[in-house]
C-alpha positions as a Python dict, from the first residue, in 0.01 Angstrom:
ca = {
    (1, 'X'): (0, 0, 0),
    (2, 'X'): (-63, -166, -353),
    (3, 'X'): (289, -216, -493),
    (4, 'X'): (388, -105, -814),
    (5, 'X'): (307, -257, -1162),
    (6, 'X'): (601, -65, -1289),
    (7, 'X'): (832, -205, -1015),
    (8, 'X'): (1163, -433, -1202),
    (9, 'X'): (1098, -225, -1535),
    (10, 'X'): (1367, -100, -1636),
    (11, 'X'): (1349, 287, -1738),
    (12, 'X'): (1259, 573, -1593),
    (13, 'X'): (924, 731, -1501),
    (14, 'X'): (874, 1092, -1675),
    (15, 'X'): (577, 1321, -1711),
    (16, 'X'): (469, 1321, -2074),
    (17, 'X'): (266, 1557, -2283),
    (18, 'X'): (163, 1597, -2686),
    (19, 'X'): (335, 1900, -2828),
    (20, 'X'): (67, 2080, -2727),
    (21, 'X'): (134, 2056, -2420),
    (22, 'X'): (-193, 1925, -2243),
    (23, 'X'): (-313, 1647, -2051),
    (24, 'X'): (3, 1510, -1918),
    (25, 'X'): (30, 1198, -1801),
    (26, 'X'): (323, 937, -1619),
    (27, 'X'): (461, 621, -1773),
    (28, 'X'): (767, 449, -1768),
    (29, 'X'): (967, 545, -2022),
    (30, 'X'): (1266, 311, -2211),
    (31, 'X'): (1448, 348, -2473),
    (32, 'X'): (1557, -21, -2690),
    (33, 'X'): (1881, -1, -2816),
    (34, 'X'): (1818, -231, -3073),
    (35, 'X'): (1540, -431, -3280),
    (36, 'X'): (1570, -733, -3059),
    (37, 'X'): (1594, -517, -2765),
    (38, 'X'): (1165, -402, -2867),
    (39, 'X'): (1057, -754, -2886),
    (40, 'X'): (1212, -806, -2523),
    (41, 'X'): (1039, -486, -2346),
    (42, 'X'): (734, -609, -2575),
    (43, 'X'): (739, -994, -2375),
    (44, 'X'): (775, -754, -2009),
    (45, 'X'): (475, -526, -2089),
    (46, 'X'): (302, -372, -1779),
    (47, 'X'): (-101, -468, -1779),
    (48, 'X'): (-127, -91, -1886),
    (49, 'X'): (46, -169, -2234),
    (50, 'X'): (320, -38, -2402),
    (51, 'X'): (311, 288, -2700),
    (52, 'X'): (634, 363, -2909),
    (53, 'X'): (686, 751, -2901),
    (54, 'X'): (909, 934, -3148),
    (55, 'X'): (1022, 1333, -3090),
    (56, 'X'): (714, 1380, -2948),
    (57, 'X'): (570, 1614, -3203),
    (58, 'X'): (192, 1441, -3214),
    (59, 'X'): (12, 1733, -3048),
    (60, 'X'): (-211, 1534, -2812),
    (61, 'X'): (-210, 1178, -2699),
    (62, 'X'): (-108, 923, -2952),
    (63, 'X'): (232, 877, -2813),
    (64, 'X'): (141, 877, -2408),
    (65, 'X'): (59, 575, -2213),
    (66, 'X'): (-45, 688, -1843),
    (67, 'X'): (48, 411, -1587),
    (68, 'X'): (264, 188, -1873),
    (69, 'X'): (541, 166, -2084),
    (70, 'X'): (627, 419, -2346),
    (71, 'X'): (939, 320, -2583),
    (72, 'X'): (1146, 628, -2672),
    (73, 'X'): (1227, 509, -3023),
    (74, 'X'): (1522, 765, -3105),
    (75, 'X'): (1793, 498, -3114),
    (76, 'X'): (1657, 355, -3395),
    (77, 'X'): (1821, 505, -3642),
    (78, 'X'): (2026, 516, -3932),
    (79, 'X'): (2031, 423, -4279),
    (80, 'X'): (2046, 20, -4317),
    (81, 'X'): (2034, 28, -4713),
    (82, 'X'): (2045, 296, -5015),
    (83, 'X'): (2007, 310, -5395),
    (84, 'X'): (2115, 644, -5491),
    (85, 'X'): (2046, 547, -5840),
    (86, 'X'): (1688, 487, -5816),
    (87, 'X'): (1616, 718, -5500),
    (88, 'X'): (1525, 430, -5233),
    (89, 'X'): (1654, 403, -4873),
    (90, 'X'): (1574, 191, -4563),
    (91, 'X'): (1603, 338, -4240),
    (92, 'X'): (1532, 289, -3894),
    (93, 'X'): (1249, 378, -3764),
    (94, 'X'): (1323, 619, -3522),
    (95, 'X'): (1551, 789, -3773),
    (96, 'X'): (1417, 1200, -3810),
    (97, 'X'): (1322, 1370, -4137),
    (98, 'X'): (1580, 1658, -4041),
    (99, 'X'): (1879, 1365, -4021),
    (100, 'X'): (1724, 1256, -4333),
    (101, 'X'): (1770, 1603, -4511),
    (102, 'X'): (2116, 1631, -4397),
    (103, 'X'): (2226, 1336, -4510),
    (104, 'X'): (2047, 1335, -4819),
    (105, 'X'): (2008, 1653, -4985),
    (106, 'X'): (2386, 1731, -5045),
    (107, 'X'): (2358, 1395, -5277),
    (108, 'X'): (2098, 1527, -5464),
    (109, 'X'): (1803, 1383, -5293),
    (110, 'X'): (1488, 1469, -5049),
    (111, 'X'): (1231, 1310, -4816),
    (112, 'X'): (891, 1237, -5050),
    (113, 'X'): (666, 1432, -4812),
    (114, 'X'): (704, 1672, -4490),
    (115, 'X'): (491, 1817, -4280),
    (116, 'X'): (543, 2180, -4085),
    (117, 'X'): (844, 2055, -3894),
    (118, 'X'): (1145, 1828, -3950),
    (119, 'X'): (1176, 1657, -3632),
    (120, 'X'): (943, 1364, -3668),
    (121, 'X'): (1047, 1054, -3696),
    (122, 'X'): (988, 784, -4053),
    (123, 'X'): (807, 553, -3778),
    (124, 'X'): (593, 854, -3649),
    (125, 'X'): (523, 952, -4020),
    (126, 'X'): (413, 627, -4056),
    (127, 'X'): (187, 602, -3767),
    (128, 'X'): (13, 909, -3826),
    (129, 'X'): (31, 893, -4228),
    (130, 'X'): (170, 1266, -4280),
    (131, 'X'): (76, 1534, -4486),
    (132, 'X'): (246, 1829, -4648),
    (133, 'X'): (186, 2096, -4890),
    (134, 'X'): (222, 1910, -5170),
    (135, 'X'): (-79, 1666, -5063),
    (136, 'X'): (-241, 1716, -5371),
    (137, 'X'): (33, 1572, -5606),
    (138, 'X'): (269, 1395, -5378),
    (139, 'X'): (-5, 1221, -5126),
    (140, 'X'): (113, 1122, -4799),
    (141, 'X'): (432, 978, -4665),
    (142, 'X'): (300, 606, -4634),
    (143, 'X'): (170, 584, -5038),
    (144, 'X'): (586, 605, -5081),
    (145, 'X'): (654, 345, -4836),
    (146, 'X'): (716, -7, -5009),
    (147, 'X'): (793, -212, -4683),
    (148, 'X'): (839, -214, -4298),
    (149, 'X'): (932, -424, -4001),
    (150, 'X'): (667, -395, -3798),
    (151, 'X'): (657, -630, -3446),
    (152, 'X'): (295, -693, -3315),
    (153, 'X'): (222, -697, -2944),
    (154, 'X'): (195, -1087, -3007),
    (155, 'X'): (583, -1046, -3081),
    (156, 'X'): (548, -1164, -3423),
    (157, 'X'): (798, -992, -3687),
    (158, 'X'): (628, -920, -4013),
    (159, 'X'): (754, -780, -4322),
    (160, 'X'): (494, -543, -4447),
    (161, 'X'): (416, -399, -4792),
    (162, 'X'): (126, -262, -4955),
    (163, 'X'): (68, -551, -5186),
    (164, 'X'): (141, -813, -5006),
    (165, 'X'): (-17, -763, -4684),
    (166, 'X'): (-237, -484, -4792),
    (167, 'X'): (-461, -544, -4529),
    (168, 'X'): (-212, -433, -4220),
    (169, 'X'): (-37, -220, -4461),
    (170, 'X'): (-286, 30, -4417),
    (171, 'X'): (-377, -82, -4123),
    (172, 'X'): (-36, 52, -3965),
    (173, 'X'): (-10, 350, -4232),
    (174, 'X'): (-205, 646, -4004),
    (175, 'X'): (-303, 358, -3752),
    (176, 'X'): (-125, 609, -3505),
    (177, 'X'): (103, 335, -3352),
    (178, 'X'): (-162, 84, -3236),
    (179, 'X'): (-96, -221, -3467),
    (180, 'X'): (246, -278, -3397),
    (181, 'X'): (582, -98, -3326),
    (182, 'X'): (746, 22, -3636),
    (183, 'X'): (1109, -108, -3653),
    (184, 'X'): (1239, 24, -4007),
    (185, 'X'): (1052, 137, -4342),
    (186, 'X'): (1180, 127, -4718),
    (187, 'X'): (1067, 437, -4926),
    (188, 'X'): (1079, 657, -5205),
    (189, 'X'): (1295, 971, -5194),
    (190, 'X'): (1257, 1268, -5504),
    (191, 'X'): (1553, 1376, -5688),
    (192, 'X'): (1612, 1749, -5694),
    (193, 'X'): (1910, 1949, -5804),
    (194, 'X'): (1940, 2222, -5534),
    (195, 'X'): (1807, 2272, -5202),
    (196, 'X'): (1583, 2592, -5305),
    (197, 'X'): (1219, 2667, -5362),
    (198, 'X'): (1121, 2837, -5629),
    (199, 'X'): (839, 3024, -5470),
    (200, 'X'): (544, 3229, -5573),
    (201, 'X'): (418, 3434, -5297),
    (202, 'X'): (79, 3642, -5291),
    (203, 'X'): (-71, 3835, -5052),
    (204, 'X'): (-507, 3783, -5053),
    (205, 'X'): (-764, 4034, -4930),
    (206, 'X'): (-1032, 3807, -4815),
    (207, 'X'): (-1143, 3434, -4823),
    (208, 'X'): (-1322, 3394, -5161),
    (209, 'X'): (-989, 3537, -5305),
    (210, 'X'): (-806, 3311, -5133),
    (211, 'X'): (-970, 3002, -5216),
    (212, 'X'): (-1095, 3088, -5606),
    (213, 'X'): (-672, 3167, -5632),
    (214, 'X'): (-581, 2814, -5500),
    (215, 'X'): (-851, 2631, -5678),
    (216, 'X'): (-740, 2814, -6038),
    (217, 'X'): (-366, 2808, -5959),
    (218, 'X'): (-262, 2494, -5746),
    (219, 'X'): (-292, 2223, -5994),
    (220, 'X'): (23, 2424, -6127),
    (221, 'X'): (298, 2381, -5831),
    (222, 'X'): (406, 2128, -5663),
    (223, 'X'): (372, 2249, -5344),
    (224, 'X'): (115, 2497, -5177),
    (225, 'X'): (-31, 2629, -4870),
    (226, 'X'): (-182, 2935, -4735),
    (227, 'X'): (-135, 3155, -4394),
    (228, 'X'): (-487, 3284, -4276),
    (229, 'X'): (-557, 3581, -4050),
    (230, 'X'): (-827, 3468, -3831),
    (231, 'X'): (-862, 3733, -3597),
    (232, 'X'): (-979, 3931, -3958),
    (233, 'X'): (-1373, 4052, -3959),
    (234, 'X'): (-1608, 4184, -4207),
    (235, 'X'): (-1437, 4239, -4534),
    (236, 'X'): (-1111, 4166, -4443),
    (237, 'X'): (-1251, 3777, -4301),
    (238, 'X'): (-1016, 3514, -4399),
    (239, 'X'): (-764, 3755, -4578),
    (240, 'X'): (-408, 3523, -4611),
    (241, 'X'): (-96, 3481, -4774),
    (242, 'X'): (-70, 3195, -5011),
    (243, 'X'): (270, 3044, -5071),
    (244, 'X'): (368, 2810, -5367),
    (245, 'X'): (661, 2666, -5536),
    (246, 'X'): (873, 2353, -5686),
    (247, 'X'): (1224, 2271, -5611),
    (248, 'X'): (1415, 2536, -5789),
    (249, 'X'): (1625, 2346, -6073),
    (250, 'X'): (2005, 2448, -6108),
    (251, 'X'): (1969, 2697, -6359),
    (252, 'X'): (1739, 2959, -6115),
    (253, 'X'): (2019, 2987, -5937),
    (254, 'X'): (2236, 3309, -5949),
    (255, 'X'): (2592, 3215, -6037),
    (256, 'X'): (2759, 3251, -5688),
    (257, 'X'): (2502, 3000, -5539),
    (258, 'X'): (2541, 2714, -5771),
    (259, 'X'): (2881, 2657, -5634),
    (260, 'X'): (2692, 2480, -5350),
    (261, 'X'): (2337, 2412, -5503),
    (262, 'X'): (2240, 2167, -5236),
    (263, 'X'): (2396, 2294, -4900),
    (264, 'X'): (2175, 2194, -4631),
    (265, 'X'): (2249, 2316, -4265),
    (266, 'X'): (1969, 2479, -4080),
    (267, 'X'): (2003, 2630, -3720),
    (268, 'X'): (1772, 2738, -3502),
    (269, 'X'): (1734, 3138, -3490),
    (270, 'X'): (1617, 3163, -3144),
    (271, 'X'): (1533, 2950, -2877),
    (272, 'X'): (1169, 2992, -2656),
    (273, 'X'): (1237, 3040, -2269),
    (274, 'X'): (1207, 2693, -2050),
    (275, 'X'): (903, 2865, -1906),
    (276, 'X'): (661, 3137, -2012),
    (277, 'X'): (329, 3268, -1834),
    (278, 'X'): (32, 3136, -1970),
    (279, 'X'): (-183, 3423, -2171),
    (280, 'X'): (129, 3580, -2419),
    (281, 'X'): (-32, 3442, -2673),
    (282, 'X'): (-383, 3615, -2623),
    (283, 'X'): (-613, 3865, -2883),
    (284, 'X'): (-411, 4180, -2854),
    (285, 'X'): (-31, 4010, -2929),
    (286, 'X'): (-230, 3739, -3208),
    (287, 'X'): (-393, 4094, -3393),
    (288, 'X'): (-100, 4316, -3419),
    (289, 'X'): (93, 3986, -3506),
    (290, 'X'): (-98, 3902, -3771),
    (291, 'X'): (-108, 4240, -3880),
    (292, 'X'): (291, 4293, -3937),
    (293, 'X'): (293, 3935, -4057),
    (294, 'X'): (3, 4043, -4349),
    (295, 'X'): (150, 4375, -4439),
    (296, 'X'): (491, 4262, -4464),
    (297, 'X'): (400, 4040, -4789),
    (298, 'X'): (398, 4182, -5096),
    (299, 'X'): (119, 4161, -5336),
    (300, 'X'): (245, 3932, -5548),
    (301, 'X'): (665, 3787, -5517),
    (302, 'X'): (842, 3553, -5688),
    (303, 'X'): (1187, 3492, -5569),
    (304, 'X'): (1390, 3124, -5403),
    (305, 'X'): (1348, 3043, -5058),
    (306, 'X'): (1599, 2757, -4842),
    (307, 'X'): (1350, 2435, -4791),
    (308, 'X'): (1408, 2496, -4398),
    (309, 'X'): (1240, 2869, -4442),
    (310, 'X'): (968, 2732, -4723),
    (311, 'X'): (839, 2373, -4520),
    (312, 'X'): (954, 2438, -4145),
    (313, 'X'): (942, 2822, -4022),
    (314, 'X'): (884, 2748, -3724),
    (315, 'X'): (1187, 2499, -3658),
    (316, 'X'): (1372, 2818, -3607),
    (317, 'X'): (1248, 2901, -3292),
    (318, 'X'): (1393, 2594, -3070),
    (319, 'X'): (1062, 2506, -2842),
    (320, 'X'): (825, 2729, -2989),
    (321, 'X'): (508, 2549, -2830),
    (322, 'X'): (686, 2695, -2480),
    (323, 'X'): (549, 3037, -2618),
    (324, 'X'): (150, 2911, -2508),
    (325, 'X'): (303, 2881, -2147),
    (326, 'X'): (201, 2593, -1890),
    (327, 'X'): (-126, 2504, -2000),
    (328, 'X'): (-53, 2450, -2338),
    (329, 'X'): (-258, 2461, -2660),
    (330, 'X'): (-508, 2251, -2898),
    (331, 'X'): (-406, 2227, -3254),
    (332, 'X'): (-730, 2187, -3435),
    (333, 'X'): (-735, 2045, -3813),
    (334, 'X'): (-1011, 1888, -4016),
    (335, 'X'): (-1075, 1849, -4379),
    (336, 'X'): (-1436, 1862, -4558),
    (337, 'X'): (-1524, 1795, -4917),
    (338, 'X'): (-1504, 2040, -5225),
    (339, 'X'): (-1792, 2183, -5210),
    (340, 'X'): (-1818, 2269, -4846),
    (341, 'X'): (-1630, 2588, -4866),
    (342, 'X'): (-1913, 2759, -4625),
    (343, 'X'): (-1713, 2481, -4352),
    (344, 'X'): (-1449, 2695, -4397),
    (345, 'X'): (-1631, 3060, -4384),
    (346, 'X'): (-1834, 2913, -4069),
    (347, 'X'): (-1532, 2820, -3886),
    (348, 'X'): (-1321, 3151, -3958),
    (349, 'X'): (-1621, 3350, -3850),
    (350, 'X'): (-1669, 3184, -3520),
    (351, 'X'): (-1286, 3217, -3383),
    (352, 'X'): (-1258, 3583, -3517),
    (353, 'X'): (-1633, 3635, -3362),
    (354, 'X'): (-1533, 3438, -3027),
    (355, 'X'): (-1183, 3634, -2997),
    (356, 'X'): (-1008, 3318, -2973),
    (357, 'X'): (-673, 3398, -3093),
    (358, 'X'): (-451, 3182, -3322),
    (359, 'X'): (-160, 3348, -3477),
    (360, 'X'): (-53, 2993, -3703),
    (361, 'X'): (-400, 2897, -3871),
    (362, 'X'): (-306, 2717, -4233),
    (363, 'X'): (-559, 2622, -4541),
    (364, 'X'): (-449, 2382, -4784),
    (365, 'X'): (-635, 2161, -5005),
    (366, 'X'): (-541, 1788, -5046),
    (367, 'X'): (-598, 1537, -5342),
    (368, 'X'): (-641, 1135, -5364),
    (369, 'X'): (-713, 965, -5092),
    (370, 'X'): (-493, 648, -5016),
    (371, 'X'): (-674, 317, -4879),
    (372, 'X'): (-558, 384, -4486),
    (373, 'X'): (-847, 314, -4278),
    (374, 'X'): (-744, 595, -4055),
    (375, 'X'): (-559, 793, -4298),
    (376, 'X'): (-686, 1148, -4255),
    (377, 'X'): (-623, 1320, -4561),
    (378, 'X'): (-946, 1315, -4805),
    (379, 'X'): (-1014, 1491, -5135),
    (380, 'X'): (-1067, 1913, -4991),
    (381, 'X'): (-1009, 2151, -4790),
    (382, 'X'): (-803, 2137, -4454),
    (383, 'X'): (-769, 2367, -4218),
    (384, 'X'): (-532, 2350, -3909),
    (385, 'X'): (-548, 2642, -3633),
    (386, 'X'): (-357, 2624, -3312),
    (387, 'X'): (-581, 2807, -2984),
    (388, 'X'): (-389, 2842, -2641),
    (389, 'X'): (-539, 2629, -2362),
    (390, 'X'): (-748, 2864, -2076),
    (391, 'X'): (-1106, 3029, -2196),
    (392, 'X'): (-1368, 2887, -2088),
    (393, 'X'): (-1541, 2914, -2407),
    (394, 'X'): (-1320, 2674, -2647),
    (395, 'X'): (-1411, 2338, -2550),
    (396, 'X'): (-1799, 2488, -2678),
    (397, 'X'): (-1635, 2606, -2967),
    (398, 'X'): (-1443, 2276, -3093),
    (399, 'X'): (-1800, 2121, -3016),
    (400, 'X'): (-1983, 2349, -3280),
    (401, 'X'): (-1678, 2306, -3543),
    (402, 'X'): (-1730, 1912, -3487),
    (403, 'X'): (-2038, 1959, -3521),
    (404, 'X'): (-2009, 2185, -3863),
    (405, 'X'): (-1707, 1953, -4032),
    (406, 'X'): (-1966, 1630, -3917),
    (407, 'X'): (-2228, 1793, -4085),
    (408, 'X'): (-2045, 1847, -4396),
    (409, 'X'): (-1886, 1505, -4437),
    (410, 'X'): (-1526, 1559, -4258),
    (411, 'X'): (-1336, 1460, -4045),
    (412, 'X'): (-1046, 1596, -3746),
    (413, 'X'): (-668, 1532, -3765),
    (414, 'X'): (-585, 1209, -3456),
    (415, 'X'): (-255, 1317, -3452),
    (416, 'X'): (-316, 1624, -3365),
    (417, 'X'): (-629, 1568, -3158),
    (418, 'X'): (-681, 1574, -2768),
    (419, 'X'): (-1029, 1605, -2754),
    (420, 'X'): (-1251, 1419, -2977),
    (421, 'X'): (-1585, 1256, -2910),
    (422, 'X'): (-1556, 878, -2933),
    (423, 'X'): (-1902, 882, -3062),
    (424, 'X'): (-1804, 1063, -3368),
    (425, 'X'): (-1517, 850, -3461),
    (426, 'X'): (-1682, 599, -3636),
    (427, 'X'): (-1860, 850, -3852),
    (428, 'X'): (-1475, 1015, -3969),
    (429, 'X'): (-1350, 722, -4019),
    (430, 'X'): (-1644, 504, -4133),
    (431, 'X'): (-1360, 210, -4175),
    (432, 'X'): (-1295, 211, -3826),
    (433, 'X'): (-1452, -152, -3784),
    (434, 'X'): (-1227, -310, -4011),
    (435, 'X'): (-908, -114, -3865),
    (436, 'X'): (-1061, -282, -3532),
    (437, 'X'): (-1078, -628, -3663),
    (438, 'X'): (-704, -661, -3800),
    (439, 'X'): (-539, -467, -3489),
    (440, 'X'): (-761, -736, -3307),
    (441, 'X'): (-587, -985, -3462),
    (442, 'X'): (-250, -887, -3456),
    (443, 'X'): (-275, -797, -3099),
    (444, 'X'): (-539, -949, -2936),
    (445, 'X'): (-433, -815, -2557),
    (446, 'X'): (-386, -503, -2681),
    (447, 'X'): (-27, -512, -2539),
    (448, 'X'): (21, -187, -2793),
    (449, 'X'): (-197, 85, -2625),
    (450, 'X'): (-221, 449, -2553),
    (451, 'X'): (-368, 744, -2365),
    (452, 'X'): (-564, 829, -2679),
    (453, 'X'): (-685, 478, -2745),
    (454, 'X'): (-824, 446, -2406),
    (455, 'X'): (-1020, 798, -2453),
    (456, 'X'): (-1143, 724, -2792),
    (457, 'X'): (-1270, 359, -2681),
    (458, 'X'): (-1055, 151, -2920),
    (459, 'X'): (-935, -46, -2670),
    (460, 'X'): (-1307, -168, -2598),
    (461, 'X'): (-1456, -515, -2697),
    (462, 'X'): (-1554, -540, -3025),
    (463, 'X'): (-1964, -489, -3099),
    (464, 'X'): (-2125, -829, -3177),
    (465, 'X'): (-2312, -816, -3510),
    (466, 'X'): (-2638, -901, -3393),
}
């Protein structure tokens, strides 16, 4: 019997999925207690490589590294440095956006961008360069960064900033982990005076509503996003529930509330069984869902909502991905260009045509695009759907909705995927060889490595220019 590689490291070895649940594979996992204690699990790596993983929430592989070392960055945290004047803190990288809030808010600040949950950490929002509703005016959560730590798997420390090392900058901003591990990150926060949203709620009949109401409307909230029925046919197709709104200032508060404008302590409202049977989530439970969900929203509604209610619903059910059961489920999300709204139509029509239920499917549009090489967002539309794991006819579906967002000029979500072709990656991300080149540099070994890089191929020599 081969011994094993793992053998002397210290750690344990756990079974690790994505949020989603799939694909799960073994590594040894290890969590450094410090900054210095990264750069000595870095000099000990296994031949399989080491990944840093955060809370896990990356839906497929990013943070998994079957066979190596995975570093469970969660005691990296804290804030090292603030300026409550100007709005600018340093933290630790494995610091969450929900300790964030709680620290923050009741002083009259919050996070510069967040995506559907709070429990990611700044060095996963880093990694994966996160989005949030308010993509088209805010951007994403690395064009507020203005430095980070960042140690290569060379071991070298670097400082890193956006203008003077652009290069790895943005390299590392949505280079999902792969140039480095992320030890801290300075950033922006916004000032707000309470810890509403003032929100402005309406309930659409069908798709070309939908869309012609955010196109017309957006450019006037901060933040907005939009609920879609897809298991709606016919008329009804891509009928949805468009939500927008602004931090609510101090005066749209009713008297007894502005006595503690920016209380901030969200709980859980119910917690998902350890286990559930695979098929809950099927057609029948995702229709009459989506029904109550639809009919329950008023035509129009303006009125405040808590930030934990307005950006993260579904933090309040503790382990609501256990809800898809043992085999798990694929969040899907891709973006095409303006002007490729039949994308959108195409894709709607072919889950509510194939049955394939998805109770959360969200359509949002996003603005500038920043210079990360594998940032996602891009000037359009996006459009994230979550599908449970088990019919045989999904993996041929993804295939044709590559196909359709290829065809169109788009591009999938990597932190959310589990399942892309590595032939198509180069045509997303059409700076892919230059993201190549500088993690080559930095890391020549490829010390920092992952499940996903392995299945996507970036781990591969680098084509010869002929």
């Amino acid at each position: 019997m081969s011994p094993d590689p793992l053998d002397g490291l210290p750690g344990d070895d756990q079974l690790l999925t994505g949020w989603g649940g799939t694909a799960p594979s073994r590594a040894r996992v290890v969590t450094p207690l410090d900054d210095n204690d990264v750069s000595r699990l870095l000099d000990i790596a296994p031949q399989r490589g080491v990944i840093a993983r955060g809370l896990g929430r990356s839906y497929g592989d990013v943070s998994m590294n079957g066979g190596g070392m995975v570093l469970d960055a969660t005691a990296l945290t804290g804030v090292k440095s603030i300026d409550l004047d100007h709005g600018i803190v340093t933290v630790g990288a494995g610091t969450s956006l929900d300790s964030l809030m709680r620290w923050l808010l009741p002083r009259g600040w919050f996070v510069p961008v967040t995506p559907g949950t709070r429990y990611v950490t700044v060095g996963g929002a880093i990694a994966s360069d996160i989005h949030g509703k308010g993509h088209h005016v805010d951007g994403t959560f690395g064009s507020h960064v203005h430095s980070l730590t960042l140690v290569t798997g060379s071991g070298d420390v670097l400082t890193v900033t956006p203008t003077e090392t652009p290069e790895i900058f943005w390299a590392t901003t949505g280079g999902m982990g792969l140039t480095g591990v992320i030890l801290d990150a300075t950033f922006d926060l916004i000032p707000v005076e309470t810890s509403l949203i003032s929100v402005d709620e309406e309930r659409c009949p069908d798709l070309d509503h939908l869309m012609a109401s955010m196109s017309e409307g957006d450019d006037h909230f901060r933040y907005s996003v939009a609920w879609i029925d897809c298991t709606a046919r016919g008329r009804s197709m891509g009928r949805g529930i468009l939500g927008r709104g602004d931090h609510a200032p101090l005066d749209a508060l009713p008297q007894v509330a502005r006595r503690h404008p920016r209380g901030f302590a969200p709980k859980p409202l119910a917690m998902a069984p350890p286990f559930m049977a695979s098929g809950l989530i099927n057609l029948y439970t995702t229709r009459a869902f989506n029904e109550v969900w639809f009919r329950k929203a008023r035509k129009h509604h303006v009125g405040l909502q808590n930030i934990s209610a307005f950006f993260h619903p579904l933090d309040m059910v503790e382990g609501w991905n256990r809800m898809y059961g043992s085999r798990g489920c694929i969040q899907y999300q891709y973006v095409v260009p303006f002007g490729a709204e039949s994308t959108v139509r195409y894709s709607l029509e072919e889950l509510s045509g194939t049955g394939m239920p998805s109770f959360l499917a969200v359509l949002k549009r996003f603005g500038a695009q920043n210079p990360g090489m594998l940032s996602f967002p891009t000037p359009g539309w996006t459009l994230a759907v979550d599908i449970p794991v088990g019919s045989p006819e999904l993996p041929r579906l993804l295939d044709r909705l590559d196909d359709a967002v290829l065809e169109a000029g788009g591009r999938v979500y990597l932190a959310k995927d589990a399942r892309t072709r590595p032939e198509h990656l180069g045509i997303m991300y059409p700076r892919l060889p230059q993201w190549r080149e500088i993690r080559a540099k930095l890391d020549p070994d490829h010390v920092i490595t992952s499940d996903m890089a392995r299945r996507l191929g970036l781990d591969d020599p680098i084509p010869e220019v002929p």
